[in-house]
PQR file with spaces between the fields and no chain letter, atoms N, CA, C, O and H, PARSE charges and radii, in Angstrom:
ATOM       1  N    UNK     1      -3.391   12.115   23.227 -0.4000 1.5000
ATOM       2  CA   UNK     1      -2.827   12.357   21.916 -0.0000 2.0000
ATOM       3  C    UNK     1      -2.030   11.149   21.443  0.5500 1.7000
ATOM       4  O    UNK     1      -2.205   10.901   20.250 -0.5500 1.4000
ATOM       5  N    UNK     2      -1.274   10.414   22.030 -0.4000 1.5000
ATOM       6  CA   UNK     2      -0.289    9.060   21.965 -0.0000 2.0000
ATOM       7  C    UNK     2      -1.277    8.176   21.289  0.5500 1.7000
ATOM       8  O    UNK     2      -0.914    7.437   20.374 -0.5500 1.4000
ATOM       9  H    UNK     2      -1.132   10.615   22.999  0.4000 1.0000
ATOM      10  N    UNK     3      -2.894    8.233   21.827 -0.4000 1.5000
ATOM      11  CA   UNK     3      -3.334    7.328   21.319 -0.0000 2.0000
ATOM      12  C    UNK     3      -3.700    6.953   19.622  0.5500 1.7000
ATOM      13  O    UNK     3      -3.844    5.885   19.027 -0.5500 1.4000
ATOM      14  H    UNK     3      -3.189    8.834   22.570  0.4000 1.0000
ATOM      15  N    UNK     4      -3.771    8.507   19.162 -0.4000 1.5000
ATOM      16  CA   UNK     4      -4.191    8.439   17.983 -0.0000 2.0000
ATOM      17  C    UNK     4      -2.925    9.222   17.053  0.5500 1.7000
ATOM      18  O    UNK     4      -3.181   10.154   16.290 -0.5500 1.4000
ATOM      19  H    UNK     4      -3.654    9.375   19.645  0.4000 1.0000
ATOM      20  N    UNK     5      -1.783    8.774   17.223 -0.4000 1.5000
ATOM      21  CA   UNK     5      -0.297    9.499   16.713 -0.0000 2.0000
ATOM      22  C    UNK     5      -0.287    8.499   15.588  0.5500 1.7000
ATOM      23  O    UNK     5       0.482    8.778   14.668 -0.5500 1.4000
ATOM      24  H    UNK     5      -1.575    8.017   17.843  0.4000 1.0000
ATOM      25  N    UNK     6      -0.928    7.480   15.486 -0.4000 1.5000
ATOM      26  CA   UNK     6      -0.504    6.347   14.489 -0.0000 2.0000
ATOM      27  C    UNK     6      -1.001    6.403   13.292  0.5500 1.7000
ATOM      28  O    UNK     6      -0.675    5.747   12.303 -0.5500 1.4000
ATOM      29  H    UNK     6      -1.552    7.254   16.234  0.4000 1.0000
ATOM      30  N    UNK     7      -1.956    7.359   13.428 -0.4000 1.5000
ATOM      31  CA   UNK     7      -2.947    7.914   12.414 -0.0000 2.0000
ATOM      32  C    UNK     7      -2.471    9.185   11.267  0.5500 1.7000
ATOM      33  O    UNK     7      -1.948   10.239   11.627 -0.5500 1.4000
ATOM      34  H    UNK     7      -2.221    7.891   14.232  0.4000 1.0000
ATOM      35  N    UNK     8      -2.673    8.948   10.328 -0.4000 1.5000
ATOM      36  CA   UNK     8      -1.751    9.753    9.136 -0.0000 2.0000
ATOM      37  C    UNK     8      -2.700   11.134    9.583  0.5500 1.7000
ATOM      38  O    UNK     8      -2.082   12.198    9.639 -0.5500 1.4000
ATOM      39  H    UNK     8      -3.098    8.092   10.035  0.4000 1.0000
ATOM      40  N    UNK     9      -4.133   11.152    9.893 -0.4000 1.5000
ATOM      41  CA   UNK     9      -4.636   12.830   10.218 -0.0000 2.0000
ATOM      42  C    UNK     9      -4.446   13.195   11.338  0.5500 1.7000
ATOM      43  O    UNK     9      -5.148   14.113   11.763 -0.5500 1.4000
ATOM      44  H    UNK     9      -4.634   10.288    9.849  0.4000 1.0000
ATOM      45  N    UNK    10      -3.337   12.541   12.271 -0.4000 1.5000
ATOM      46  CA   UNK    10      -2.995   13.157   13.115 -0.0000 2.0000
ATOM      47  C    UNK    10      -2.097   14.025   12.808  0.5500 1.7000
ATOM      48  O    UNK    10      -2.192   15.153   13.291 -0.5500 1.4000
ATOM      49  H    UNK    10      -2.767   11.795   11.926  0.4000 1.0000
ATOM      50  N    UNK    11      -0.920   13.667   11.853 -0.4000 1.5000
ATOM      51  CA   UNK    11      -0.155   14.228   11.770 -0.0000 2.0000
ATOM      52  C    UNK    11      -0.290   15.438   11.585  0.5500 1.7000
ATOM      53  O    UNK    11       0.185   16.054   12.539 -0.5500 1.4000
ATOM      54  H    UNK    11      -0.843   12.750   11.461  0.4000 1.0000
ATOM      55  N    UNK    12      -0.859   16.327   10.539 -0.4000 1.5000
ATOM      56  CA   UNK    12      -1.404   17.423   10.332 -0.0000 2.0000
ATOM      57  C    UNK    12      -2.057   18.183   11.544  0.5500 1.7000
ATOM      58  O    UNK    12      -1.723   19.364   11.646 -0.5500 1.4000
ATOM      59  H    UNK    12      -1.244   15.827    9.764  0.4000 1.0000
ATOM      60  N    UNK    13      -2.681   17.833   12.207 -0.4000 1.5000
ATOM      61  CA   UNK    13      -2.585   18.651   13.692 -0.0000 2.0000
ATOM      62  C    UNK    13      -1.778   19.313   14.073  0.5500 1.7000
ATOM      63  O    UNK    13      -0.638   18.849   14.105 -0.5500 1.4000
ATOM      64  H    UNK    13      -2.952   16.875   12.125  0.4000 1.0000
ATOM      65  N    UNK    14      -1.969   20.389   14.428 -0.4000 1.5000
ATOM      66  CA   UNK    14      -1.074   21.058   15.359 -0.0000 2.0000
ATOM      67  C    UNK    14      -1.049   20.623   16.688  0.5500 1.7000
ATOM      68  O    UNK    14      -2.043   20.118   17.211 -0.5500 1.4000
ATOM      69  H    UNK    14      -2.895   20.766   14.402  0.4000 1.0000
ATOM      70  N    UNK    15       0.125   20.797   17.337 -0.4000 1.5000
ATOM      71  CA   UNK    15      -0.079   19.839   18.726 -0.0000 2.0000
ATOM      72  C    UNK    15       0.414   18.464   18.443  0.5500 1.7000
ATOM      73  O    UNK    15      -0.017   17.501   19.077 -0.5500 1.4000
ATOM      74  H    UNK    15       0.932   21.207   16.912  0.4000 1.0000
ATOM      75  N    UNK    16       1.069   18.381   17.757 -0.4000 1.5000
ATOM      76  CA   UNK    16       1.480   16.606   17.939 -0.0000 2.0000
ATOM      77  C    UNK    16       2.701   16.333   18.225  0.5500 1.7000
ATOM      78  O    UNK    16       3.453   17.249   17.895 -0.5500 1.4000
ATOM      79  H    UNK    16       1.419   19.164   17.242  0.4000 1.0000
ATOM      80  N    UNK    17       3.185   15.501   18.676 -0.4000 1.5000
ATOM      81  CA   UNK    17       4.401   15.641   19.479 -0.0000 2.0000
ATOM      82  C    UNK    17       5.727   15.444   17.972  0.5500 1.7000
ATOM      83  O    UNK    17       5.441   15.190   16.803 -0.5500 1.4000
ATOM      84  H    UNK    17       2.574   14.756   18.944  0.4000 1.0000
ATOM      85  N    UNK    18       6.979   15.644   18.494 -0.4000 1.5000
ATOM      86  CA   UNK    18       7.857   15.586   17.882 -0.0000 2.0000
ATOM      87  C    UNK    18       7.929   14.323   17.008  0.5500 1.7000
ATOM      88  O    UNK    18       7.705   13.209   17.482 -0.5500 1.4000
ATOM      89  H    UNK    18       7.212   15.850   19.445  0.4000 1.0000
ATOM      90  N    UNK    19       8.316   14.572   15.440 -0.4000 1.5000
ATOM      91  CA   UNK    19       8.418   13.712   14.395 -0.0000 2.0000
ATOM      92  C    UNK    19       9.546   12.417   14.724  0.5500 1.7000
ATOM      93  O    UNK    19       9.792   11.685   13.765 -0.5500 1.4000
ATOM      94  H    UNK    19       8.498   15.477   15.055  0.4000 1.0000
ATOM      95  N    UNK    20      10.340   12.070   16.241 -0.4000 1.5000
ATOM      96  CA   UNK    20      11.269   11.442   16.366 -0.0000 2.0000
ATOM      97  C    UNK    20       9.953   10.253   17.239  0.5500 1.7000
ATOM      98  O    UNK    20       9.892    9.023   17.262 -0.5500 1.4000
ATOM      99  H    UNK    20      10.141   12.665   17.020  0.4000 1.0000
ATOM     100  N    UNK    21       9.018   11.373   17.887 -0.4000 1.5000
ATOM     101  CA   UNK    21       8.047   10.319   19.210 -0.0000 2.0000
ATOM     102  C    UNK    21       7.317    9.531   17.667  0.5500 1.7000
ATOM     103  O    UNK    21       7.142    8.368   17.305 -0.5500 1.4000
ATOM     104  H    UNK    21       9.067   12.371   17.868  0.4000 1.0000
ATOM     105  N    UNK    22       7.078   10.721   17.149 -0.4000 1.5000
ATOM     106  CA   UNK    22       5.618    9.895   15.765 -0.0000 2.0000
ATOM     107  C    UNK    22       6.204    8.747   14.964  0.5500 1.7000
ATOM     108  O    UNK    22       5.487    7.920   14.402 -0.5500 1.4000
ATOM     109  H    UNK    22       7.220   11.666   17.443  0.4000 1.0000
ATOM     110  N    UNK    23       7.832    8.717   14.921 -0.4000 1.5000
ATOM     111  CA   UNK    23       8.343    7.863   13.893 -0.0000 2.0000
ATOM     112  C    UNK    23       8.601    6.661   14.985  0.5500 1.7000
ATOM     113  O    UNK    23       8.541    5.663   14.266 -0.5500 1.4000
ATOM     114  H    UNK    23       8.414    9.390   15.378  0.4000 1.0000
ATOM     115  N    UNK    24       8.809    6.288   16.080 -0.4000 1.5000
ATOM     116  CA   UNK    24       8.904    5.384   17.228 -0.0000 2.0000
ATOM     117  C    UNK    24       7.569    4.759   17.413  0.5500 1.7000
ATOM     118  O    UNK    24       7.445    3.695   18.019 -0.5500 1.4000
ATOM     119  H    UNK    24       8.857    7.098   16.663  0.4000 1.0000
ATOM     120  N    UNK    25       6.583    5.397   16.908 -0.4000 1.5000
ATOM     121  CA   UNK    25       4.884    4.750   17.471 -0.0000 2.0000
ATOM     122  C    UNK    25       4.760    3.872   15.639  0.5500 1.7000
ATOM     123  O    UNK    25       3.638    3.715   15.159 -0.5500 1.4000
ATOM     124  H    UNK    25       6.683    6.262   16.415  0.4000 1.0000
ATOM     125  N    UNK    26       5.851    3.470   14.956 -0.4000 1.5000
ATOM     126  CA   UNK    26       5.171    3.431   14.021 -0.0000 2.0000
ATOM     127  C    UNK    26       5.541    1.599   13.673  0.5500 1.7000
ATOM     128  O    UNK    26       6.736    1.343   13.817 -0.5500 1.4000
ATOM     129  H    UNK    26       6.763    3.598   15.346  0.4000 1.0000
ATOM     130  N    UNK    27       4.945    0.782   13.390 -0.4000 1.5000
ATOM     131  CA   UNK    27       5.343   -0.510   13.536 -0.0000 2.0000
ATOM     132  C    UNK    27       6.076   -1.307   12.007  0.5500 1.7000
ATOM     133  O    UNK    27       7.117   -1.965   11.992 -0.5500 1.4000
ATOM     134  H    UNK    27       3.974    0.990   13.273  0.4000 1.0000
ATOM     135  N    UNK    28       5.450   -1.096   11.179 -0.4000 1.5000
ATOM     136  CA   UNK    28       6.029   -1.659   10.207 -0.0000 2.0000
ATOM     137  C    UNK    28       6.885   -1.328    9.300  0.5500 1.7000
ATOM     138  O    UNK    28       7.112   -0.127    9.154 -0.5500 1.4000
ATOM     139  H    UNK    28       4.605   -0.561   11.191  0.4000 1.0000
ATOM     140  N    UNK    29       7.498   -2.195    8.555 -0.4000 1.5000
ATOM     141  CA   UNK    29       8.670   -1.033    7.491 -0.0000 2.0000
ATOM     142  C    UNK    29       7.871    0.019    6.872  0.5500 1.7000
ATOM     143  O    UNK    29       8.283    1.178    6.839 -0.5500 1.4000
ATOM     144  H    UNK    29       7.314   -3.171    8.674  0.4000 1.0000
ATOM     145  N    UNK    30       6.623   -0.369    6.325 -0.4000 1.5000
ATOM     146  CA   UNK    30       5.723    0.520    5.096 -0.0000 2.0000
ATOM     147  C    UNK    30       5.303    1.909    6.006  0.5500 1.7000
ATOM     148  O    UNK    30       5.386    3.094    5.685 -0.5500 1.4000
ATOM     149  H    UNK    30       6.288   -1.311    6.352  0.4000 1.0000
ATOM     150  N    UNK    31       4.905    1.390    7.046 -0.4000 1.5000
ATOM     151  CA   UNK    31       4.498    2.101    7.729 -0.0000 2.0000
ATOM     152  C    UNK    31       5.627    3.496    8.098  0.5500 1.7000
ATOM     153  O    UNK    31       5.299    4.676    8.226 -0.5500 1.4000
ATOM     154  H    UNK    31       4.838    0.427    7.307  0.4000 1.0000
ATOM     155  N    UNK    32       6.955    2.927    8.205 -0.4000 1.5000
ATOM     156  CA   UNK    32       8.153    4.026    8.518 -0.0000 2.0000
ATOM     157  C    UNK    32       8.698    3.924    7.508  0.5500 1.7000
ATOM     158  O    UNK    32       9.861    3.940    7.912 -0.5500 1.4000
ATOM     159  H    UNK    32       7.222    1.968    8.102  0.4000 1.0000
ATOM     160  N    UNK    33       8.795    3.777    5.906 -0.4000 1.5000
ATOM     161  CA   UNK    33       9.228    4.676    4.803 -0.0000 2.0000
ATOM     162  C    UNK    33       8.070    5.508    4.279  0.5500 1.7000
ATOM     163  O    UNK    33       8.263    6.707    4.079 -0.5500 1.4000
ATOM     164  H    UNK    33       7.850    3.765    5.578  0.4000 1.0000
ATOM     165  N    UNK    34       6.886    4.967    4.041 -0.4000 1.5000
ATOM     166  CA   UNK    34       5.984    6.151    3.890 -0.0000 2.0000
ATOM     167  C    UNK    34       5.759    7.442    4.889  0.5500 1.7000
ATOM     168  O    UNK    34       5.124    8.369    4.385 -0.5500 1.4000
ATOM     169  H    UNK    34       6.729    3.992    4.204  0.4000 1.0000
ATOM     170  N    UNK    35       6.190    7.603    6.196 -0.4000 1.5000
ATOM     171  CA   UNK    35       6.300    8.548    6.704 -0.0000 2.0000
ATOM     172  C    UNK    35       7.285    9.695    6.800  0.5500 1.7000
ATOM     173  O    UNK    35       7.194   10.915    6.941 -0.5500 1.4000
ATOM     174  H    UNK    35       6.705    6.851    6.605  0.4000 1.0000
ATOM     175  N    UNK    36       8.537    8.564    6.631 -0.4000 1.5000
ATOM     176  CA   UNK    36      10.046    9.209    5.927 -0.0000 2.0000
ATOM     177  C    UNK    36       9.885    9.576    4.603  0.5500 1.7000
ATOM     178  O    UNK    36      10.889   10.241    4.347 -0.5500 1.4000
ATOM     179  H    UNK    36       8.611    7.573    6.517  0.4000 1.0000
ATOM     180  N    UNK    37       9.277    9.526    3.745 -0.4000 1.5000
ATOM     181  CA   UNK    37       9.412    9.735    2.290 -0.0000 2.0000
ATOM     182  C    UNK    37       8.437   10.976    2.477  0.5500 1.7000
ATOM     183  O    UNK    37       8.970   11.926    1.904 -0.5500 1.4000
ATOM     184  H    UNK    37       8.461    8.986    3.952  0.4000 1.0000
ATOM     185  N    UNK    38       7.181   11.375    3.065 -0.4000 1.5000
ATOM     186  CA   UNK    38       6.509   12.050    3.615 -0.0000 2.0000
ATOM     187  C    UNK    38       6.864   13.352    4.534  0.5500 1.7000
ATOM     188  O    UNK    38       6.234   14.403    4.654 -0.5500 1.4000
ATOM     189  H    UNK    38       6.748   10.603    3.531  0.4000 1.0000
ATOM     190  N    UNK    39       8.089   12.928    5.144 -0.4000 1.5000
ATOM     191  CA   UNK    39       8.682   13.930    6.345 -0.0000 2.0000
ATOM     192  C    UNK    39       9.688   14.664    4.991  0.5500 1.7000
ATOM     193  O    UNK    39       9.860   15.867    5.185 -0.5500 1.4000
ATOM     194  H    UNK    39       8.601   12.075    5.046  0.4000 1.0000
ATOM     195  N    UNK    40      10.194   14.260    4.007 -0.4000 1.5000
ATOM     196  CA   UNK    40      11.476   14.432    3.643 -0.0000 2.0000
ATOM     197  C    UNK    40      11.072   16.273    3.430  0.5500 1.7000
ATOM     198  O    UNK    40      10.058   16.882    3.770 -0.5500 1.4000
ATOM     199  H    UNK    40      10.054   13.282    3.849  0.4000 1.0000
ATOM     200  N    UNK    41      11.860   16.582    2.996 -0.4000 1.5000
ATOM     201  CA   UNK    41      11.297   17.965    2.465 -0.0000 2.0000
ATOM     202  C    UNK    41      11.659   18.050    1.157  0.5500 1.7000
ATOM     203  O    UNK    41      12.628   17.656    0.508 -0.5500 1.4000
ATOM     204  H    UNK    41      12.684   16.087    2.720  0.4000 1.0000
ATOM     205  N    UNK    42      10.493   18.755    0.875 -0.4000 1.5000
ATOM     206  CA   UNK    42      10.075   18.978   -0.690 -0.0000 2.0000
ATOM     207  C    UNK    42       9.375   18.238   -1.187  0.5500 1.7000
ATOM     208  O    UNK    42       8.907   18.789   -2.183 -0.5500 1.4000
ATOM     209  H    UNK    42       9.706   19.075    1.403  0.4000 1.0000
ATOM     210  N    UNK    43       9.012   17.280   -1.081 -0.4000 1.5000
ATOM     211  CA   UNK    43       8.177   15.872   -0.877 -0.0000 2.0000
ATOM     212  C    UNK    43       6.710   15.939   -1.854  0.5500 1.7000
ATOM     213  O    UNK    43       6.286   15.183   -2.728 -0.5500 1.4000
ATOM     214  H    UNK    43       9.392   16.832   -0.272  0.4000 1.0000
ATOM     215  N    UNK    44       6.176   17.205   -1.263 -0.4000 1.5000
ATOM     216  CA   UNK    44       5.249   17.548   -2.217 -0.0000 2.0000
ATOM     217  C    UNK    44       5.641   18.582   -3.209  0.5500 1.7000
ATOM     218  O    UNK    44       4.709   19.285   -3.600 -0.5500 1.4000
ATOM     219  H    UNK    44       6.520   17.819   -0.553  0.4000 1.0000
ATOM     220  N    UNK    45       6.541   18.770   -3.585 -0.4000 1.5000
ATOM     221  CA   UNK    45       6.690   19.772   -4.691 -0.0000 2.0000
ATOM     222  C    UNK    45       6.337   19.187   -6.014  0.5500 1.7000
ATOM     223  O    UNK    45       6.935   19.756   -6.927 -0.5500 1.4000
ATOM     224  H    UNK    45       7.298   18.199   -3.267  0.4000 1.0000
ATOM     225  N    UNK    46       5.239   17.846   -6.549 -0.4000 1.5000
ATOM     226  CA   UNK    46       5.073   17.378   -7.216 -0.0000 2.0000
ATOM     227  C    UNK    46       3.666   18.038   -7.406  0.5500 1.7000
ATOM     228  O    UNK    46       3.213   18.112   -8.548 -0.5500 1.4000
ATOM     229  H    UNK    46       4.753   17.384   -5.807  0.4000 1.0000
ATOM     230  N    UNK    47       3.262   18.311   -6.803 -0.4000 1.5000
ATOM     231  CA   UNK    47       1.723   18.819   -6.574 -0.0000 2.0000
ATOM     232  C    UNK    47       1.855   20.367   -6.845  0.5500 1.7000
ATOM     233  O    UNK    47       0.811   21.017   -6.893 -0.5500 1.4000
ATOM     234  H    UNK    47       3.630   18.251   -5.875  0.4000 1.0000
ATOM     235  N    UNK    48       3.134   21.040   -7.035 -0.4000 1.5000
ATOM     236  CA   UNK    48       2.827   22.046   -7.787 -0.0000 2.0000
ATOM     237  C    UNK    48       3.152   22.047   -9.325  0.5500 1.7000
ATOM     238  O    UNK    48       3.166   23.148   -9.876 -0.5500 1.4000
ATOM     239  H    UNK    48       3.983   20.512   -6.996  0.4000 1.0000
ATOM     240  N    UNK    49       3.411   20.935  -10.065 -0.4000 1.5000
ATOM     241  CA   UNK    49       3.551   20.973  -11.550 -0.0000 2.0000
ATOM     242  C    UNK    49       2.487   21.218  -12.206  0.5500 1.7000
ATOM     243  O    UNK    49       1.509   20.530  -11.912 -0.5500 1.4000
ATOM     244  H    UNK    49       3.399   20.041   -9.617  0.4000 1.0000
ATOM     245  N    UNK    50       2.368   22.025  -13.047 -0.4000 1.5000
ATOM     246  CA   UNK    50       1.428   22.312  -13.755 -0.0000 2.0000
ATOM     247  C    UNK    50       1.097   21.498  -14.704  0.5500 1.7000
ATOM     248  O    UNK    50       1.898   20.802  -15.328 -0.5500 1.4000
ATOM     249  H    UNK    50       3.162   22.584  -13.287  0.4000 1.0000
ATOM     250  N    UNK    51      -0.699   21.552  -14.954 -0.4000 1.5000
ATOM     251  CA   UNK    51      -0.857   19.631  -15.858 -0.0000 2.0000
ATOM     252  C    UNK    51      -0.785   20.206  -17.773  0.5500 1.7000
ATOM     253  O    UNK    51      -1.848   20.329  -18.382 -0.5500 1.4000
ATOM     254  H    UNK    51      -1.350   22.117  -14.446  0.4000 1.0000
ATOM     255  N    UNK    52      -0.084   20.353  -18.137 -0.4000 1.5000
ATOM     256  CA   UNK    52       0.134   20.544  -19.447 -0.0000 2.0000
ATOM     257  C    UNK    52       0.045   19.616  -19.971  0.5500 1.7000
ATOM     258  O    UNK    52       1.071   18.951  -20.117 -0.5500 1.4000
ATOM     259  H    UNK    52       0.779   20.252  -17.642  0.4000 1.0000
ATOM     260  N    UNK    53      -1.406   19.052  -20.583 -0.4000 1.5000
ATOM     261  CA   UNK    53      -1.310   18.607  -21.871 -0.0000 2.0000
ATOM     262  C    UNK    53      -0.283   18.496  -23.043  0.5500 1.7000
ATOM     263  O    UNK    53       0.193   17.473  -23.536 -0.5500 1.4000
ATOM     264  H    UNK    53      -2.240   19.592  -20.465  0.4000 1.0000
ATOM     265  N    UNK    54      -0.102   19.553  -23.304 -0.4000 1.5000
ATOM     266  CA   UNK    54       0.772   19.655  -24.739 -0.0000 2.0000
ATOM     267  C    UNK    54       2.483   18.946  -24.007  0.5500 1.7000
ATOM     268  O    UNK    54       3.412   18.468  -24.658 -0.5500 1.4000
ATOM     269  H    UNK    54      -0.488   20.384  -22.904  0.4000 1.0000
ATOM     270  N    UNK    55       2.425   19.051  -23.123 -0.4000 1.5000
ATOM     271  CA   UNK    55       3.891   19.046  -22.657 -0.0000 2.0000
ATOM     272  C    UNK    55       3.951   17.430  -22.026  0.5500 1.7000
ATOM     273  O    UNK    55       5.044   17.005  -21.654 -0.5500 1.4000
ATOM     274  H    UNK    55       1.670   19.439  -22.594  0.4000 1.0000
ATOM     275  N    UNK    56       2.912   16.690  -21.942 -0.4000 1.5000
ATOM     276  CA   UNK    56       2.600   15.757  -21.339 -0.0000 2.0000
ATOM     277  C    UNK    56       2.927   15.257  -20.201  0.5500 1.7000
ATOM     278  O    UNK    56       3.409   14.222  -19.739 -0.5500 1.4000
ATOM     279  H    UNK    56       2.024   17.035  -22.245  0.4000 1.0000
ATOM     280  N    UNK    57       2.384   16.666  -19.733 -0.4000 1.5000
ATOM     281  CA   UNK    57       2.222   16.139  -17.857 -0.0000 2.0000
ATOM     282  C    UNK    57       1.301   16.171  -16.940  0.5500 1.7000
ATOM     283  O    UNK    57       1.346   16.279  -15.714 -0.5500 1.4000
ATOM     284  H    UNK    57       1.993   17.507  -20.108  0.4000 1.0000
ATOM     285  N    UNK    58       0.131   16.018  -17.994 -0.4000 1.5000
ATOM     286  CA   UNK    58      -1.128   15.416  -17.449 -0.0000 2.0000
ATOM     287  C    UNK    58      -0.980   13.986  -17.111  0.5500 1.7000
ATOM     288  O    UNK    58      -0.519   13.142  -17.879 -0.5500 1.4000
ATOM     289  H    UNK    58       0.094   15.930  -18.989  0.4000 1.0000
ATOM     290  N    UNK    59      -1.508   13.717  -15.611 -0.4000 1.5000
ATOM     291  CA   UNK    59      -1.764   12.263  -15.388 -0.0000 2.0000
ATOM     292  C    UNK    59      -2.929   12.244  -15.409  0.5500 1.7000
ATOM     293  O    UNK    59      -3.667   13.220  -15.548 -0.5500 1.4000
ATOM     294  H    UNK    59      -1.883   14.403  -14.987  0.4000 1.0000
ATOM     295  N    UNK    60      -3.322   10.817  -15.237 -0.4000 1.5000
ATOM     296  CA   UNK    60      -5.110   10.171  -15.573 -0.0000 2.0000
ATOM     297  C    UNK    60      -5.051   10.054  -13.937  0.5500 1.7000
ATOM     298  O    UNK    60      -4.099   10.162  -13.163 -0.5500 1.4000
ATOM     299  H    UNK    60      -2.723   10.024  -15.125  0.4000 1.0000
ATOM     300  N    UNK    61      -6.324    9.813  -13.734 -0.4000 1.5000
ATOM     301  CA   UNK    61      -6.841    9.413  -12.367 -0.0000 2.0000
ATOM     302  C    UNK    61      -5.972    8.735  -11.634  0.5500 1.7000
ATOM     303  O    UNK    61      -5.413    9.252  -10.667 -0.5500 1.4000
ATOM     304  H    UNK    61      -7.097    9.725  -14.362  0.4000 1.0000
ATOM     305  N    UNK    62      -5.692    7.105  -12.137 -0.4000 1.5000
ATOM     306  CA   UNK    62      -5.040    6.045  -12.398 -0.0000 2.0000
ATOM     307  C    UNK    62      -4.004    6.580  -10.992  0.5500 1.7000
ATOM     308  O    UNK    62      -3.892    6.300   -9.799 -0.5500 1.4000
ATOM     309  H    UNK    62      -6.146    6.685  -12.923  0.4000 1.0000
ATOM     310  N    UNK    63      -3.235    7.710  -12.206 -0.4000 1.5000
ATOM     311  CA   UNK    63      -1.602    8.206  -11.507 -0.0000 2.0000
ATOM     312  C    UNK    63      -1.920    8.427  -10.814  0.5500 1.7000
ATOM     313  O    UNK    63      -2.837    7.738  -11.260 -0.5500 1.4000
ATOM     314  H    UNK    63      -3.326    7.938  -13.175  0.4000 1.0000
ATOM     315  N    UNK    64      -2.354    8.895   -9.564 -0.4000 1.5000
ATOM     316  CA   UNK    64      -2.549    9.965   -8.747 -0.0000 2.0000
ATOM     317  C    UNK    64      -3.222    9.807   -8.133  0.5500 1.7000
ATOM     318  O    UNK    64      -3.826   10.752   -7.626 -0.5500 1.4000
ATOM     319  H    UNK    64      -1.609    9.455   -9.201  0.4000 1.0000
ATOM     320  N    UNK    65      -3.661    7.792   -7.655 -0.4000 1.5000
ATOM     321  CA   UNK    65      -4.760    7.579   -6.592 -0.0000 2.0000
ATOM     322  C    UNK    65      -4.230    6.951   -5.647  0.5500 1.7000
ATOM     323  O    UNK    65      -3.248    6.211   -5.715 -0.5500 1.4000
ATOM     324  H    UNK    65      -3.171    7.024   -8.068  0.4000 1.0000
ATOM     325  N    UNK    66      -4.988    7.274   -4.539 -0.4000 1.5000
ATOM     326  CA   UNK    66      -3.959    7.328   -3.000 -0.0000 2.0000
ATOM     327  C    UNK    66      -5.042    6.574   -2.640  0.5500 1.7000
ATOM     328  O    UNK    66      -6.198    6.940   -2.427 -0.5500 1.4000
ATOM     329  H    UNK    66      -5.786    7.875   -4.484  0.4000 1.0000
ATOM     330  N    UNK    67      -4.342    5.011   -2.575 -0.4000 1.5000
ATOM     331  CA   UNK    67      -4.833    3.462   -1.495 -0.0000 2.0000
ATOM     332  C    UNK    67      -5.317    3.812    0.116  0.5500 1.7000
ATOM     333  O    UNK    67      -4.715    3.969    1.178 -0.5500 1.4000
ATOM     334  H    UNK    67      -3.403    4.714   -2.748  0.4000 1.0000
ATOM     335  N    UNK    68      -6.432    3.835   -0.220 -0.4000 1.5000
ATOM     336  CA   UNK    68      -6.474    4.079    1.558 -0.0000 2.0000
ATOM     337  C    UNK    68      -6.694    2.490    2.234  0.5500 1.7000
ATOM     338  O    UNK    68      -7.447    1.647    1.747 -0.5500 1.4000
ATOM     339  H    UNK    68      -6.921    3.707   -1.083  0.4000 1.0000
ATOM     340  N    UNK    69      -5.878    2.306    3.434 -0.4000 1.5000
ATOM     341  CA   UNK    69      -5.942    0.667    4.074 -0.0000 2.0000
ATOM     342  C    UNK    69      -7.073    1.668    5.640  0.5500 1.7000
ATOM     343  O    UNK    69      -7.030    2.895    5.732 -0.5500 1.4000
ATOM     344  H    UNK    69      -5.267    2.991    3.830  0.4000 1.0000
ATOM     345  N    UNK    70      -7.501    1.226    6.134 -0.4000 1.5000
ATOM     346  CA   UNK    70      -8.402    0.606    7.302 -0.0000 2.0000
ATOM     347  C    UNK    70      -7.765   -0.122    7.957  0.5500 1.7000
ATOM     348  O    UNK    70      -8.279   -0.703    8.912 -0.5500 1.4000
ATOM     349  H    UNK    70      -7.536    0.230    6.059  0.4000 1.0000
């Protein structure tokens, strides 16, 4: 399991060791504020706003596209 903790779909597993071991395996700054900003709670409560047009809180694609690195 250690081997593949570095991996963002690990996290979501059940079975993965404590968020103190996962934040120690992690090497770079980006790498440990995106996981902290991620751990925080409530974090996703953005993903339950409703997209109202009229109210203008529809985003375009644009907003709301997640960089995947390799």
């Amino acid at each position: 399991m250690d081997a593949v903790i570095h991996k963002q779909s690990a996290w979501n597993k059940s079975g993965v060791c404590d968020l103190a071991s996962a934040e120690s395996s992690l090497v770079t700054s980006g790498q440990k504020a995106s996981f902290l900003a991620a751990a925080s709670p409530r974090s996703g409560d953005w993903l339950y706003a409703l997209p109202i047009t009229s109210w203008g809180l529809r985003l375009d694609a644009e907003s709301v596209r997640v960089a995947v690195r390799l």
